[in-house]
LUMKEMAR-772903 format. One line per 2 residues: number of its first residue (from 0); for each residue z negated, y negated, x negated of N, C-alpha, C, CB. Coordinates in steps of 0.02 Angstrom, whole numbers, always signed. Glycine has a CB too. Layout:
<pts>
NUM = Z Y X Z Y X Z Y X Z Y X ~ ...;
</pts>
This chain:
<pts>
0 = -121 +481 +3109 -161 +464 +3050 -234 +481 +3063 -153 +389 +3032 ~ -273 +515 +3015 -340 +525 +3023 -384 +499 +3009 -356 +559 +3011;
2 = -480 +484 +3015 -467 +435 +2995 -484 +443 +2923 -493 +389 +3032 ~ -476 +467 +2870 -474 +482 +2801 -416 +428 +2779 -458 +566 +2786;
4 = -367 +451 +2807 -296 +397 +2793 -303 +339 +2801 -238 +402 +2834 ~ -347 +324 +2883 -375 +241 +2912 -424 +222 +2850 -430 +241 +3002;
6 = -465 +266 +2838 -499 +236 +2796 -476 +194 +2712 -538 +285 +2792 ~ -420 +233 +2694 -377 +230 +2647 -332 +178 +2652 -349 +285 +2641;
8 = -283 +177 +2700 -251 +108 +2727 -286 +50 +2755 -209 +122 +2778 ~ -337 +48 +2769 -395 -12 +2783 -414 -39 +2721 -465 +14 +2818;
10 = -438 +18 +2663 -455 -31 +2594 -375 -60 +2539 -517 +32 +2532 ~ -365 -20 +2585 -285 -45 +2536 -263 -117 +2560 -203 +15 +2555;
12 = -276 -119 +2623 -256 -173 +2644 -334 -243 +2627 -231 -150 +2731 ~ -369 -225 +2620 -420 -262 +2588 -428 -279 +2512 -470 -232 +2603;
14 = -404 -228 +2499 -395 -234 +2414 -318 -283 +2392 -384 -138 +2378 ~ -269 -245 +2410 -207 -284 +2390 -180 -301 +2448 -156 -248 +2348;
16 = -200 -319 +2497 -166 -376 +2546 -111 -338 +2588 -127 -443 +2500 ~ -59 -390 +2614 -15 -356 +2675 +42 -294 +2630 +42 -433 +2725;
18 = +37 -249 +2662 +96 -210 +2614 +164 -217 +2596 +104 -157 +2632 ~ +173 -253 +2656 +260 -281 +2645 +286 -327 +2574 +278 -340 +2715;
20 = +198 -350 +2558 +211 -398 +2509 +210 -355 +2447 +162 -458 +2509 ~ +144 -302 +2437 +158 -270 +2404 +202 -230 +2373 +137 -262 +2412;
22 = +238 -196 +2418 +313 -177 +2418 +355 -201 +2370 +344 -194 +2474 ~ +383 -273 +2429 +407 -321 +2404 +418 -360 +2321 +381 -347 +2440;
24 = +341 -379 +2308 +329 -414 +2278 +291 -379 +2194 +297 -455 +2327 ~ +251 -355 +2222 +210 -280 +2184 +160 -319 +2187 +227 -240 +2098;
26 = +106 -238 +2180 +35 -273 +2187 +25 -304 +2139 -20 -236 +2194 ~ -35 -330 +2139 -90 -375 +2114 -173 -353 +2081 -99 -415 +2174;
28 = -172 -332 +2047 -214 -297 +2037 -294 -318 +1993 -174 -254 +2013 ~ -288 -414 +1994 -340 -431 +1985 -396 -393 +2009 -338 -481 +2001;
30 = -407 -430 +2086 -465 -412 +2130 -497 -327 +2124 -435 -427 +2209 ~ -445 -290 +2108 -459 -224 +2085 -512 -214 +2007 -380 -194 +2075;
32 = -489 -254 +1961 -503 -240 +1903 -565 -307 +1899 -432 -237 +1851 ~ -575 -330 +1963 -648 -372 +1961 -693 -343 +1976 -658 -426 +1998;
34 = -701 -290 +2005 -743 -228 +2038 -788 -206 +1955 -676 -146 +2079 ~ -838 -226 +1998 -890 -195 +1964 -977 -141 +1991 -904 -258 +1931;
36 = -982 -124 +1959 -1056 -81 +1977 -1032 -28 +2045 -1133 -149 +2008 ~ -1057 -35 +2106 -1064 +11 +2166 -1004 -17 +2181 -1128 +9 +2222;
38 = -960 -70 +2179 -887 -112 +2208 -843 -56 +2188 -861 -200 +2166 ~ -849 -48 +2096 -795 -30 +2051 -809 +51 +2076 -803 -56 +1958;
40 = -873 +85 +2068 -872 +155 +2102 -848 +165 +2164 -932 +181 +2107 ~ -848 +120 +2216 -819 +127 +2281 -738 +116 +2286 -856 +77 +2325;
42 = -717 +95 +2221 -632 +65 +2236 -610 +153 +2190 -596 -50 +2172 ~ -645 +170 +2150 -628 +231 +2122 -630 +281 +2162 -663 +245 +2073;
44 = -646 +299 +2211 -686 +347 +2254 -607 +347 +2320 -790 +304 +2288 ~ -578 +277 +2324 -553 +254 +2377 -507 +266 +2335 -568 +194 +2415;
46 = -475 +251 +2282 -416 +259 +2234 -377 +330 +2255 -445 +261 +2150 ~ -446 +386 +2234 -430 +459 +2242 -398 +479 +2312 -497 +500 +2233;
48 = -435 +449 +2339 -420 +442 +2430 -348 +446 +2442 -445 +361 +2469 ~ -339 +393 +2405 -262 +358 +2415 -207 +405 +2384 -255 +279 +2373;
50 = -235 +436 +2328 -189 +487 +2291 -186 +536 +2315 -200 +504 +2233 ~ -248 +565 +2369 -223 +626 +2403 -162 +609 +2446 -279 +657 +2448;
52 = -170 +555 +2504 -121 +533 +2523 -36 +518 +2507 -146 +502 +2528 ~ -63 +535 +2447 +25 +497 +2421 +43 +466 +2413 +70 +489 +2434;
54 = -28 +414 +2411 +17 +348 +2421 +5 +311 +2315 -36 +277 +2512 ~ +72 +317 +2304 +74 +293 +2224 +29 +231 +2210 +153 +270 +2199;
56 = +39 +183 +2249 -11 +143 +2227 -93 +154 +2224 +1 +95 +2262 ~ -111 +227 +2223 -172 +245 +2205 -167 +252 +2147 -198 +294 +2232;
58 = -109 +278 +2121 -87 +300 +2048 -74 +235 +2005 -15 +347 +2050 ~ -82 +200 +2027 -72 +115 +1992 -120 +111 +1985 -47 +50 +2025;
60 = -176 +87 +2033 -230 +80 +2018 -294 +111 +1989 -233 +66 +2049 ~ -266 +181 +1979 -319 +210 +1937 -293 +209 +1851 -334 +292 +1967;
62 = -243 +171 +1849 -185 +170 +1798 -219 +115 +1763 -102 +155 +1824 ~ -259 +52 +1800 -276 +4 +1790 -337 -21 +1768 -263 -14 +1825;
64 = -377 +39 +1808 -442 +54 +1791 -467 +97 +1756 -468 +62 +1830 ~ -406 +119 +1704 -419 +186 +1655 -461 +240 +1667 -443 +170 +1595;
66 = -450 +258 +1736 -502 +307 +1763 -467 +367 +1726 -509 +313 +1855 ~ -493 +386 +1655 -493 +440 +1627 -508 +504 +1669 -533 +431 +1579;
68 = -584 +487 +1710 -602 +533 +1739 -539 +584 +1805 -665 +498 +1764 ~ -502 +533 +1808 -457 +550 +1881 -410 +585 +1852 -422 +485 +1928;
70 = -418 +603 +1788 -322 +660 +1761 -325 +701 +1809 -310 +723 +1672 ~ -381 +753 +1807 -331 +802 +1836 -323 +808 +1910 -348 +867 +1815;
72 = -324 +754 +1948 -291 +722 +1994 -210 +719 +1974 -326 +654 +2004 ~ -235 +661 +1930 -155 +639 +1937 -106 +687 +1903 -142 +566 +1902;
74 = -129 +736 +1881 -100 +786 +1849 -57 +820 +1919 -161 +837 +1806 ~ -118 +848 +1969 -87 +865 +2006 -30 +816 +2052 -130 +893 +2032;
76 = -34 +774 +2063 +1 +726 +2089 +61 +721 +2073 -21 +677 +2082 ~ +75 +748 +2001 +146 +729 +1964 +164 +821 +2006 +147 +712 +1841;
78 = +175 +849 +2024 +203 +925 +2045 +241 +919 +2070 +174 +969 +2080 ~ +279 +953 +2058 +351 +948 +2111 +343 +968 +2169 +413 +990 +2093;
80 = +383 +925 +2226 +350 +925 +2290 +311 +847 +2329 +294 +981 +2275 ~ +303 +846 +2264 +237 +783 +2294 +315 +723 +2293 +134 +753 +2210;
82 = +279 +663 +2324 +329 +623 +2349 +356 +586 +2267 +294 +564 +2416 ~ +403 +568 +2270 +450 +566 +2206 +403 +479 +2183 +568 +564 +2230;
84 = +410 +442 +2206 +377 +383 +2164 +313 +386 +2163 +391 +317 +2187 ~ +262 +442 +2198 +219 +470 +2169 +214 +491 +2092 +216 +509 +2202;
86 = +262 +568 +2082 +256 +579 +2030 +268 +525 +1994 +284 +625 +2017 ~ +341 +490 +1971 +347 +433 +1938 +256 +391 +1927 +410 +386 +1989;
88 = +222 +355 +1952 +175 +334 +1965 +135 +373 +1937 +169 +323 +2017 ~ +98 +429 +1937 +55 +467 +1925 +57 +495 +1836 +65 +519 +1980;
90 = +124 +501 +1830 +160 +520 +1762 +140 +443 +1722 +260 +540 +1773 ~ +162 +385 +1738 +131 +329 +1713 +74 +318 +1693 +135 +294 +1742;
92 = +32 +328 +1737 -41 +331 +1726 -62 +391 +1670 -76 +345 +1799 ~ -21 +444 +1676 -54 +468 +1654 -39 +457 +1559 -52 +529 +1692;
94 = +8 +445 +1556 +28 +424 +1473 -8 +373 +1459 +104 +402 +1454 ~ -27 +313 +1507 -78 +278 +1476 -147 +271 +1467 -71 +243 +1487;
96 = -181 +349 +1509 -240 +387 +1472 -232 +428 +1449 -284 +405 +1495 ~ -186 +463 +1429 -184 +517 +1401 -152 +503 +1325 -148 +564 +1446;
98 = -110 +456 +1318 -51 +436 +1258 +8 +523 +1246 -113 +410 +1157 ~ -2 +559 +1294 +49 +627 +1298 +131 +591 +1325 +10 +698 +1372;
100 = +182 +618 +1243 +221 +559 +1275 +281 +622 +1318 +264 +487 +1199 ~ +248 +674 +1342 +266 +735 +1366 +272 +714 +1446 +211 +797 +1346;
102 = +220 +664 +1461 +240 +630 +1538 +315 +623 +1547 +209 +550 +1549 ~ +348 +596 +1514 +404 +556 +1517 +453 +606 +1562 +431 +533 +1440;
104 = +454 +651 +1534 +499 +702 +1583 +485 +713 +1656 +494 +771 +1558 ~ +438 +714 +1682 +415 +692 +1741 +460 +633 +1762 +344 +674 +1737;
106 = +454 +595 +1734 +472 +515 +1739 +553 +530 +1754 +453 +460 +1656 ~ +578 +570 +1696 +662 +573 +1689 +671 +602 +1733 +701 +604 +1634;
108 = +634 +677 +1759 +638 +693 +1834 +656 +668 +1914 +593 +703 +1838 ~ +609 +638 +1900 +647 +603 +1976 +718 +554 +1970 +585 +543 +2015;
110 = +695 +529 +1916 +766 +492 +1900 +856 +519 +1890 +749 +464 +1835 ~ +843 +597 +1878 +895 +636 +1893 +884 +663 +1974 +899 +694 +1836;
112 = +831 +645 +1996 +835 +679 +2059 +875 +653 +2123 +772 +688 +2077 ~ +902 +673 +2175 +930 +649 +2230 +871 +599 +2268 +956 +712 +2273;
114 = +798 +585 +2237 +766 +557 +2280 +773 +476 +2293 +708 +576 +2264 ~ +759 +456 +2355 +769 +382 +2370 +786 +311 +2300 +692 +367 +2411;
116 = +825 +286 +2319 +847 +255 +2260 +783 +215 +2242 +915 +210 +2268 ~ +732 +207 +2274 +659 +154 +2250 +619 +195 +2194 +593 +138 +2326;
118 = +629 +263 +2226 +567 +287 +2176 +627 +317 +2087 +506 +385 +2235 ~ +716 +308 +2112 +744 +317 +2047 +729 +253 +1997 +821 +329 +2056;
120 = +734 +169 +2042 +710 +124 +2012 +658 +127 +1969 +701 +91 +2046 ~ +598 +143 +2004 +552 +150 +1973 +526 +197 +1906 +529 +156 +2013;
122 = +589 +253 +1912 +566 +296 +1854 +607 +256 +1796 +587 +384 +1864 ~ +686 +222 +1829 +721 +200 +1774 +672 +144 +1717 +789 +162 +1810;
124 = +632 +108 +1771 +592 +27 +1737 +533 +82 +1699 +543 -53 +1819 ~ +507 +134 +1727 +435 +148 +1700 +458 +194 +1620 +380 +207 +1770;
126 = +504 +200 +1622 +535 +251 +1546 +542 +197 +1487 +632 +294 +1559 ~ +533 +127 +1500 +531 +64 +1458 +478 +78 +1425 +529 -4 +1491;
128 = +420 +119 +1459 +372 +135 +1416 +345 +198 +1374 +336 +120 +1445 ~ +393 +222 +1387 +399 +279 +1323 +437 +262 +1259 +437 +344 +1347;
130 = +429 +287 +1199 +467 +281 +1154 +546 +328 +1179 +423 +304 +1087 ~ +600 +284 +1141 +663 +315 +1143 +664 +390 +1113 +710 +270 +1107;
132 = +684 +444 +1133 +718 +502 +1127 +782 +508 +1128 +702 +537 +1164 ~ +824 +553 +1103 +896 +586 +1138 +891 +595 +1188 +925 +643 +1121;
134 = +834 +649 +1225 +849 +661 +1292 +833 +586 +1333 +802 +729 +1321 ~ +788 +530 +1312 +787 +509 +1370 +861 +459 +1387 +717 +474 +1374;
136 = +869 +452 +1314 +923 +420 +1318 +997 +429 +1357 +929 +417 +1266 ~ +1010 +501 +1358 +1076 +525 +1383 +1048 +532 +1460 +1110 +602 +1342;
138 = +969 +539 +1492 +966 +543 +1546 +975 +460 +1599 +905 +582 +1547 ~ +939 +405 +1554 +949 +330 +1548 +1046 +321 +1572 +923 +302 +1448;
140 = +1090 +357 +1524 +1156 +337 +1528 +1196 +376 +1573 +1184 +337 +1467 ~ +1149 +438 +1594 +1195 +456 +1668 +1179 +438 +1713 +1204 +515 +1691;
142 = +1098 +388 +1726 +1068 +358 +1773 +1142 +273 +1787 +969 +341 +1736 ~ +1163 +245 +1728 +1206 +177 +1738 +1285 +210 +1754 +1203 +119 +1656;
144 = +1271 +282 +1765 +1341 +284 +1811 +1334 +313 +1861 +1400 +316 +1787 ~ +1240 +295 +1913 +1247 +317 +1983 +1273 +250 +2027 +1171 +348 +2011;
146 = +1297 +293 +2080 +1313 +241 +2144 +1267 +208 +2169 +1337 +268 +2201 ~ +1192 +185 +2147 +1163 +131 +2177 +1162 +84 +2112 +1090 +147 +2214;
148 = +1182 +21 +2148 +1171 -48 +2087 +1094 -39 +2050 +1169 -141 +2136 ~ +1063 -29 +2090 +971 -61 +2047 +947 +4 +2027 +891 -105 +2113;
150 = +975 +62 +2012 +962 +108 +1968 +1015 +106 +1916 +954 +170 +1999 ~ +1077 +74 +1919 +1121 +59 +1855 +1113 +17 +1809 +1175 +43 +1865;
152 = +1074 -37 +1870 +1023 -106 +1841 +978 -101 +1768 +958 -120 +1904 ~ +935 -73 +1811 +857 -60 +1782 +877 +22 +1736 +779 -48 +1868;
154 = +915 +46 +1728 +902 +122 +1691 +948 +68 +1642 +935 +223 +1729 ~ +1019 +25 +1625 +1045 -9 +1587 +980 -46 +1554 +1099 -47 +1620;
156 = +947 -80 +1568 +892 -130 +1544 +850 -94 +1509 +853 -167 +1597 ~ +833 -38 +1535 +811 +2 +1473 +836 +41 +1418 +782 +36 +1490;
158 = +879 +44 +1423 +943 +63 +1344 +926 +12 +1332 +1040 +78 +1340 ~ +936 -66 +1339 +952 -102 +1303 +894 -118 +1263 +983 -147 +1331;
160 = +822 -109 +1314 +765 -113 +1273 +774 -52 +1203 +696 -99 +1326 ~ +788 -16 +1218 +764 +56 +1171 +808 +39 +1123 +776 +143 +1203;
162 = +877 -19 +1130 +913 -41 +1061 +893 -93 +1022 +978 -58 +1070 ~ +847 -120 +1062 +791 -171 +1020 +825 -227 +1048 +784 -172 +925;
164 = +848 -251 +1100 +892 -297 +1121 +859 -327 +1199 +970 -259 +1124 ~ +874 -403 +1200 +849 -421 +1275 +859 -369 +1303 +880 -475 +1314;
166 = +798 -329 +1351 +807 -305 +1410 +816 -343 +1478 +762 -269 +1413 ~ +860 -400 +1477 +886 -421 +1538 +976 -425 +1518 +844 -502 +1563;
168 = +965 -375 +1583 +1059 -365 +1600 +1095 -430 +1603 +1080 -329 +1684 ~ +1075 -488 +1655 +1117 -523 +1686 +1117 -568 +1620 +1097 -551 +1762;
170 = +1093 -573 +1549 +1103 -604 +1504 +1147 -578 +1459 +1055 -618 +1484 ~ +1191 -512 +1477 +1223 -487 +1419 +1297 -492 +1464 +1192 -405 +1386;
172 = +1329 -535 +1447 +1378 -574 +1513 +1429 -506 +1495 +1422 -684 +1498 ~ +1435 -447 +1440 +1502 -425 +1427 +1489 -357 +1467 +1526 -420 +1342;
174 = +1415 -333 +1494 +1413 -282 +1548 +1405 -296 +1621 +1365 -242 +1534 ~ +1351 -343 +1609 +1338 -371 +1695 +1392 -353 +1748 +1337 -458 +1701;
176 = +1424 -404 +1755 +1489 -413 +1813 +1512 -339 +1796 +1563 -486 +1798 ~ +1540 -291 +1765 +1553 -211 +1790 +1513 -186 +1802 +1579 -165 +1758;
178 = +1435 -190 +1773 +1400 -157 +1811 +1382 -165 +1877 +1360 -152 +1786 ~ +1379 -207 +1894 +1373 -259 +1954 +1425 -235 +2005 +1388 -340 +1930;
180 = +1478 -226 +1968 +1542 -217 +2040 +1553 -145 +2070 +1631 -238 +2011 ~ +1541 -118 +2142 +1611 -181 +2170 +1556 -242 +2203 +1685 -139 +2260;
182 = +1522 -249 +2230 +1443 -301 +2242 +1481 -283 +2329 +1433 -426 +2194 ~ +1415 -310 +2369 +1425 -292 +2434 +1436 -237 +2455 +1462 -318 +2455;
184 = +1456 -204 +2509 +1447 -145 +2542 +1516 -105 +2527 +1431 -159 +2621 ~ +1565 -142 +2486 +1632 -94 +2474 +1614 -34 +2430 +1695 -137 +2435;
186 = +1650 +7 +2454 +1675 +58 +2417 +1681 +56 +2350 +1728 +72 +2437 ~ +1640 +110 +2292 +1675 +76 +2205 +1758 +110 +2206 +1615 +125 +2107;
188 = +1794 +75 +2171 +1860 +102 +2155 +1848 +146 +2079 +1921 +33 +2150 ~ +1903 +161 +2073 +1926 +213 +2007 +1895 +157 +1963 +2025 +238 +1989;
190 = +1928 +135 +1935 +1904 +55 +1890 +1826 +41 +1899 +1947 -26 +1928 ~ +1816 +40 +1947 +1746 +22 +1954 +1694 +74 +1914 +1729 +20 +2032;
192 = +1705 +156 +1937 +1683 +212 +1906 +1695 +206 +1835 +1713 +269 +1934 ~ +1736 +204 +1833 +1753 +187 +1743 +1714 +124 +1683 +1838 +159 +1745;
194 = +1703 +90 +1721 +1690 +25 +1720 +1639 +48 +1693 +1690 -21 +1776 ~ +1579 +108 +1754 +1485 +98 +1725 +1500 +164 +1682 +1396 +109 +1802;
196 = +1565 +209 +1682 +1556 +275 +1638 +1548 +230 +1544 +1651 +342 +1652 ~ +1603 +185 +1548 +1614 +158 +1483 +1533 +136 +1456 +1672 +90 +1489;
198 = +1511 +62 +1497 +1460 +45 +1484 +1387 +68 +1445 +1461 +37 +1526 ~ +1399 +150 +1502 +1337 +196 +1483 +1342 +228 +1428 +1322 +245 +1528;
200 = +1402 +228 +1402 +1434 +262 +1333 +1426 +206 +1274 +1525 +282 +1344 ~ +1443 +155 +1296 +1415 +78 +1237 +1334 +69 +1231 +1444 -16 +1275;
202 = +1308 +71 +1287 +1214 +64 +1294 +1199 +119 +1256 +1171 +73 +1381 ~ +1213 +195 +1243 +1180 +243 +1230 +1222 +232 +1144 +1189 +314 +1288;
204 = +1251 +220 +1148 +1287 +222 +1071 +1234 +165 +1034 +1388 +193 +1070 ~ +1212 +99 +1073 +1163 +55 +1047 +1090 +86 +1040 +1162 -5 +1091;
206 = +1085 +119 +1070 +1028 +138 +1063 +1009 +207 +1030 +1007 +131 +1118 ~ +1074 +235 +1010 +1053 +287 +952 +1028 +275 +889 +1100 +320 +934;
208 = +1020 +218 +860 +972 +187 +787 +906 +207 +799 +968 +97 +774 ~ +895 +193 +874 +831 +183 +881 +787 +250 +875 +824 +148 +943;
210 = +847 +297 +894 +823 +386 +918 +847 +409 +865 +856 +433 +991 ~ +882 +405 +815 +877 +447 +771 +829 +493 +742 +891 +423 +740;
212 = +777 +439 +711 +736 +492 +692 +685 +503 +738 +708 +483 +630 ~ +683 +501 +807 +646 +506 +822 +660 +602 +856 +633 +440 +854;
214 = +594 +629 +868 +595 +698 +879 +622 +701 +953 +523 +732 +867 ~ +622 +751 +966 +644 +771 +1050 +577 +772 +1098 +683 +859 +1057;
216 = +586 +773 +1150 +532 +755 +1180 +497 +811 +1195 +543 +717 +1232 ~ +433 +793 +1187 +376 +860 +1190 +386 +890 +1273 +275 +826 +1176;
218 = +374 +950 +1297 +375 +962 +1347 +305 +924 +1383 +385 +1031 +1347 ~ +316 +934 +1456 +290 +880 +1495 +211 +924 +1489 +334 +863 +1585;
220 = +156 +883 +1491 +80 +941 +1489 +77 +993 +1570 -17 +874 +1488 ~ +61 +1030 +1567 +75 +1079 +1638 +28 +1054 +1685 +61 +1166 +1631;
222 = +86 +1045 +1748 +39 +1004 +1807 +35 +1069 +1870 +89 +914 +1845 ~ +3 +1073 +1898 +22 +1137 +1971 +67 +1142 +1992 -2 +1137 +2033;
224 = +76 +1168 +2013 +146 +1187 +2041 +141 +1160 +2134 +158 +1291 +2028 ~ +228 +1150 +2146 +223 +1102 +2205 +206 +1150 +2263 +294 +1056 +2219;
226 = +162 +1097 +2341 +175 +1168 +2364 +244 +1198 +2402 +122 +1178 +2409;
</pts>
C-alpha cells in the first residue's frame, strides 16, 4: 500500500469508523454530511482519493454529498474492468446527480455478471431505485433463479417493489420458504430449481402493470472504456 492508499484508508477509518462494521453494518454517513467549509473540501478531495482506489464507498460518499462536480470521475469508475460493486456504486451516484435513468444498466450489469455475490446484492437492492422497465425486470427475474440465497433475496424484493407491493420477502409467506430453500450448505435439488424458476415467473408477471407503459431503458451515458 502507498502512502496515497494510507492516506485514503486512514480518513476512511476516521470518517466512518472500523470497516468490519462498515461492511457489516453499512456506513454512516452523518459525520460526512456535517463537514463543512475547509472540513467538507478536504472530505471531497479524500472522497476522489478513495475512488481512484476502488474503494465504492468513495462512490457513496460523494453520492451523499452531491458532488456534482465528481461525474466524470464516477463516470469513469462505472467501466468495465473496474471492481464490480464499484461500478454498481458509482452508477448509483451517478443517477442521483445526474437523474440519467441510462445508469441502470450498469447496475443490471454486474448483476448478470459472474462477479462476487456482494457486489450482485448490491446491484439487485440499488435497481429499487430506478423506475421499472421490461429489461430491468426480466434481468431482476433471472437474478431469483441464481444459486446464491441473498441475490434471490434482494433481486425478489425488488420485483415486488416495482409491483407496488411490500418489498419485504419474509412477509409474503407464499414465496419465502422456496425461495429460501434448500437453507444451509446442501445442495438445491430439481424441486428446489423449480421452486425459484416458478417464483421469478409470478414476481415478473406482478410487476408487468407497472412496466407496461413504461419505455425501454435508455442506453447507459458512455463511460471509458475498461482498462
Amino acid at each position: 500500500m502507498d502512502a496515497v492508499d494510507r492516506g485514503w484508508h486512514d480518513y476512511r477509518r476516521e470518517m466512518f469508523g472500523d470497516p468490519y462494521l462498515v461492511w457489516h453494518e453499512g456506513a454512516d454517513f452523518t459525520a460526512l454530511l456535517a463537514t463543512t467549509g475547509a472540513e467538507r473540501e478536504r472530505a471531497a478531495r479524500m472522497l476522489l482519493v478513495g475512488l481512484d482506489a476502488q474503494d465504492a464507498l468513495a462512490a457513496q460518499g460523494l453520492r451523499e454529498l452531491r458532488l456534482v462536480a465528481a461525474a466524470p470521475e464516477l463516470r469513469a469508475a462505472t467501466a468495465a474492468g473496474r471492481e464490480p460493486e464499484l461500478r454498481v456504486r458509482a452508477a448509483q451516484a451517478l443517477y442521483a446527480l445526474t437523474g440519467e435513468a441510462g445508469w441502470s444498466r450498469v447496475v443490471a450489469a454486474v448483476l448478470d455478471s459472474p462477479a462476487p455475490w456482494g457486489a450482485r446484492v448490491s446491484a439487485a437492492h440499488v435497481l429499487r431505485e430506478f423506475a421499472p422497465t421490461p429489461e430491468l425486470v426480466d434481468r431482476l427475474a433471472a437474478a431469483v433463479r441464481d444459486p446464491e440465497y441473498l441475490v434471490r433475496y434482494h433481486a425478489a424484493e425488488t420485483l415486488l417493489g416495482y409491483a407496488g407491493r411490500r418489498p419485504d420477502l419474509a412477509h409474503h409467506r407464499r414465496w419465502f420458504p422456496r425461495l429460501a430453500a434448500p437453507g444451509g450448505q446442501a445442495p438445491p435439488s430439481e424441486q428446489d430449481v423449480a421452486g425459484w424458476h416458478a417464483i421469478a415467473a409470478e414476481l415478473a408477471a406482478a410487476a408487468e402493470s407497472a412496466t407496461a407503459a413504461a419505455p425501454a431503458d435508455p442506453p447507459a451515458p458512455a463511460a471509458p472504456a475498461g482498462p
